[in-house]
N, C-alpha and C positions, 0 to 999 in steps of 0.2 A: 468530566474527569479527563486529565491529562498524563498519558504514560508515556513512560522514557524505558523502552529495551536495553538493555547493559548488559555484557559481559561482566562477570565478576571479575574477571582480569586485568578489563578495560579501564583502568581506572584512568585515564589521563583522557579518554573520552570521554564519561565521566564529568570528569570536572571541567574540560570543555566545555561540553554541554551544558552544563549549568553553570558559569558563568554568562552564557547568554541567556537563559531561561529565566533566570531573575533579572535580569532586564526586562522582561516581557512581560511584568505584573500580572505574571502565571498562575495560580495554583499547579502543581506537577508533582509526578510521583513516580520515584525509578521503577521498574520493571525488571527484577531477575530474571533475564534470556535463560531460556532454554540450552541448553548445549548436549552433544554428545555422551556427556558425564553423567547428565542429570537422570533422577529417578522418573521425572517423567517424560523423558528420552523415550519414545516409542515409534518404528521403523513402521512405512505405512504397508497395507497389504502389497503383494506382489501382483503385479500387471500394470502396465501403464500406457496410458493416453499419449504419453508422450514419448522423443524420440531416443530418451537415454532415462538409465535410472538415475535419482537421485544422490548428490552424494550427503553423507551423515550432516555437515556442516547447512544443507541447504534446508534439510527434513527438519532441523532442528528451531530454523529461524522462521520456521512454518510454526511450527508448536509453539513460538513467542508469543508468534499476533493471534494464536485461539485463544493461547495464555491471557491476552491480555483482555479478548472480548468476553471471556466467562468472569472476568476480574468487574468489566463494567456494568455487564448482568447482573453479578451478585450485589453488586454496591444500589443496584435499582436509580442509578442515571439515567440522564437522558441523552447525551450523545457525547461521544470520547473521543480524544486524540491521542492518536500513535503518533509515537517518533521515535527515531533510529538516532544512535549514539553518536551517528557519523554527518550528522546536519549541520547546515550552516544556514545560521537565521538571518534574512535580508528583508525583512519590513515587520509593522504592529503584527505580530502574530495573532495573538488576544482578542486586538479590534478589526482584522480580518474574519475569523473562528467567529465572534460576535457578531457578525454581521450576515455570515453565511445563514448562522441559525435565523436570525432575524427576518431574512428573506423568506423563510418558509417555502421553498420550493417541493417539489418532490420529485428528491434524490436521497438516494442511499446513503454516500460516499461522495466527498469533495476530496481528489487530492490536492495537498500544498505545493508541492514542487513539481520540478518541468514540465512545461507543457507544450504540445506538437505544435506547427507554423500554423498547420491550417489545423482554423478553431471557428467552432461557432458563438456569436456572444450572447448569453441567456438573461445576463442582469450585469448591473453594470453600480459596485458601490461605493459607499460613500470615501472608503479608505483608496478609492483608486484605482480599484483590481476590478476583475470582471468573470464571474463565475461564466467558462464556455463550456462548451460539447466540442469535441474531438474525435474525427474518426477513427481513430486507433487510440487505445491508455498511453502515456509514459511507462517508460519501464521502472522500476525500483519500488519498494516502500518504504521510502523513510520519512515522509509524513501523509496523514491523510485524517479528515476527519468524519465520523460515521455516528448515523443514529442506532443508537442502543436498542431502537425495537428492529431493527433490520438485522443485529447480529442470531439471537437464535437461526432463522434460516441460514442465515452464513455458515454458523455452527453445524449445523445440519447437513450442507451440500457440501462439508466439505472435512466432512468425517475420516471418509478417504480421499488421497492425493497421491499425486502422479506428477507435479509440477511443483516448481519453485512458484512461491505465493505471489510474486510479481510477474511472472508470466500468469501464473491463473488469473489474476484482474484483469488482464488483457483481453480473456475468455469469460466476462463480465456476466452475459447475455445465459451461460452455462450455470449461475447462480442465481439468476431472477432479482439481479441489481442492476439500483442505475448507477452510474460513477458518472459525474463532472470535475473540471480542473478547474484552478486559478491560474488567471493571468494578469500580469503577471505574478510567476509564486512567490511566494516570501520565507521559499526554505528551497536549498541548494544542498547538494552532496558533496561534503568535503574531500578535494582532491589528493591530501596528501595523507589521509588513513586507510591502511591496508586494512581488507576488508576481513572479519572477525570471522565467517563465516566459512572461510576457508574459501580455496580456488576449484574454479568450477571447473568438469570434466574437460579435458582440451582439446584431446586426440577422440577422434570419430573414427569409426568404419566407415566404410562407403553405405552401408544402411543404414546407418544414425544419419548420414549426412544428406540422405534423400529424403528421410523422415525427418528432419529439420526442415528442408525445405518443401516438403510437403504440408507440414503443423505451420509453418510460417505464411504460406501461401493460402489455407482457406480459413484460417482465424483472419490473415488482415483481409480476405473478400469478404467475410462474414460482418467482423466489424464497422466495414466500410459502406454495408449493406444496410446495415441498421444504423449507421449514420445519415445516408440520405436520406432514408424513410423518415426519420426524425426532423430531419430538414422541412417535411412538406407534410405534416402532425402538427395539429393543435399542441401551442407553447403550452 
């Protein structure tokens, strides 16, 4: 299964989108986002892990990608791909995705787009690209593809949040997932759409802004931890 997150508003994204999608000898199917408006708009509990709260627009692009994991649960697939409105497709999508399953590895989570310099190479296919490991996630998620028996625990660890979904991927190892990337990806983030989700907190305290650097400092020793260890682990 193939889902496209939309704003209803979005329409010129939208149709972007899917002028390159059928290119892509897809099957896909849009995703009505979540938004602040929506009846299943719901505000996570209060406290957080993290260094500021949420704001409506970020909570909201969270409840998309649940949205769209109990979408591929209930369909009884076997693995699905998200994408975000705001993508720009730069190679075989299809025969990429195709090929990642084909490998049968065990991972969770391949994401499609950027990915960090330093990378580890895990398999190397036919279309070109090279599923790696990475010490630290890319940040965003506007594409990535996941096996449908790995979403219930997703669903589950992540009942409650405290973080933008693209920061909690980064905290990977906090859900009992493994994520690898492509490289190279074959989905980039379009530079000239503002983003739907509204702008993110700007101005900090001086404690938000220690507690950013704090949250930044031992999530990337963490990850970075469990990257070498991985390094010198049976492939």
């Amino acid at each position: 299964m193939c889902l496209l997150i939309n704003v209803d508003s979005a329409t010129d994204r939208l149709q972007e989108a899917k002028s390159q999608l059928d290119k892509q000898d897809l099957h896909w199917e849009r995703l009505e986002a979540v938004t602040p408006k929506s009846e299943e708009f719901v505000l996570p509990e209060a406290g957080s892990k993290w260094y500021r709260e949420l704001t409506n627009g970020e909570v909201a692009c969270y409840l998309s990608h649940r949205k769209a994991w109990r979408k591929a649960i209930d369909a009884e697939v076997d693995y699905l791909i998200v994408l975000e409105d705001d993508l720009v497709i730069d190679g075989p999508l299809k025969k990429i995705t195709d090929e990642i399953i084909e490998a049968d590895m065990s991972w969770d989570m391949v994401k499609l787009f950027e990915t960090r310099k330093s990378r580890r190479e895990l398999r190397s296919l036919n279309s070109g690209v090279k599923i790696v490991d990475t010490p630290t996630m890319p940040i965003a998620t506007t594409g990535y593809i996941v096996k449908v028996s790995s979403l219930p625990r997703l669903l589950e660890s992540t009942k409650q949040f405290s973080r933008p979904i693209d920061v909690e991927f980064k905290s990977y190892w906090e859900m009992n997932v493994r994520i690898y990337s492509i490289y190279p990806p074959p989905i980039k983030i379009s530079e000239d759409n503002d983003s739907t989700i509204g702008v993110r907190q700007g101005d900090l305290s001086t404690v938000q802004r220690l507690g950013k650097i704090k949250y930044n400092f031992l999530s990337s020793i963490r990850a970075r931890l469990g990257y070498f260890f991985r390094c010198f682990s049976k492939p």
